[in-house]
N, C-alpha and C positions, 0 to 999 in steps of 0.2 A: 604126272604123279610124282610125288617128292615126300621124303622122309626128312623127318626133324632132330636134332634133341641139344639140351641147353643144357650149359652148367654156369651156377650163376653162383654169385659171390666167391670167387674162387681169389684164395689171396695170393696173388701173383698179379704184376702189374702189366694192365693192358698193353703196355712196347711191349712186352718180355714175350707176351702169349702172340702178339704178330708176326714176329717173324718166324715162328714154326707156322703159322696157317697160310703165309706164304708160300713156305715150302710143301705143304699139301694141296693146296687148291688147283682142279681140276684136275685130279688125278684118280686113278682105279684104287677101291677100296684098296684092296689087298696091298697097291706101291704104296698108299697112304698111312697103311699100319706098320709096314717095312721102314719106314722114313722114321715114322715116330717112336719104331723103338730103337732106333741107331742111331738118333740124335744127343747127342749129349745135354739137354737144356734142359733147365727144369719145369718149364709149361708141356713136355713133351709123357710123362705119367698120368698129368689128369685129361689130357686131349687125346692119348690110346684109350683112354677110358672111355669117353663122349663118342670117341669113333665107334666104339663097338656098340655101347646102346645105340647109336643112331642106325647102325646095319640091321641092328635086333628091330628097330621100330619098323625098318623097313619091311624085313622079313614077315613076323608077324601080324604087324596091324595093315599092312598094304599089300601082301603078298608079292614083293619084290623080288626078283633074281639077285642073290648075294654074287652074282659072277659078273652082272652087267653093272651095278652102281657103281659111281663116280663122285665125288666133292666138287659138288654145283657151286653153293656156296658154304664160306665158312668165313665167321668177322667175329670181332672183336668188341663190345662197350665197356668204359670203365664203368664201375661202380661204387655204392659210397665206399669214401674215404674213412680208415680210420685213425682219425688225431691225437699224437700221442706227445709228451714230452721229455725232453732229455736235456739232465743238468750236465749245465758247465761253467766255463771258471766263472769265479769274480759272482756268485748268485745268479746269472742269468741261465735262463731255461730257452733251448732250440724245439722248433716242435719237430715231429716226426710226420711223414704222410705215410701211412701205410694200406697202399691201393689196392682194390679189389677190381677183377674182373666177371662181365657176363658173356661168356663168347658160344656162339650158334652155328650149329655144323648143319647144312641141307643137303640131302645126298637124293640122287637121279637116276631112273636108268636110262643106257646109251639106247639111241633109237637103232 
């Protein structure tokens, strides 16, 4: 039995959001909410977020122990891009990438 939950399009670049979900994978709800709100990062606000609905999905639509789940898995995909430009000298224009992520938190209980 496993619980889900996604945040998609989230403008933050898929490096940025991996290495916070390093620092959470396989760990106890509870260390994993601890972690993310002591970290200084900025993927580390909308991923307290997704933890908590993902405990709520559990609780509610699965009937989960909030005391036994754990971060089974949790990843990362980028998503589109959005292309932007920006002038500089001499008439030429740079373009911008500004990346969006889809990242998926799955939470378990310990047997």
């Amino acid at each position: 039995m496993e619980a889900r939950a996604y945040l998609k399009y989230a403008r933050i670049s898929p490096r940025k959001v991996q290495i916070v979900l390093d620092l959470i994978r396989n760990k106890p709800v509870d260390l994993a909410a601890a972690i993310l709100k002591h970290t200084p990062k900025a993927a580390c606000e909308p991923l307290e977020k997704l933890l908590k609905s993902a405990v709520a999905n559990a609780e509610n639509n699965h009937n989960m122990d909030k005391n036994n789940l754990y971060v089974a898995e949790c990843f990362v995909t980028p998503g589109p891009t959005l292309k932007r430009m920006r002038p500089r000298a001499q008439g030429r224009a740079f373009t911008i990438l500004k990346r969006t992520s889809h990242v998926t938190i799955v939470l378990r209980e310990k047997e």
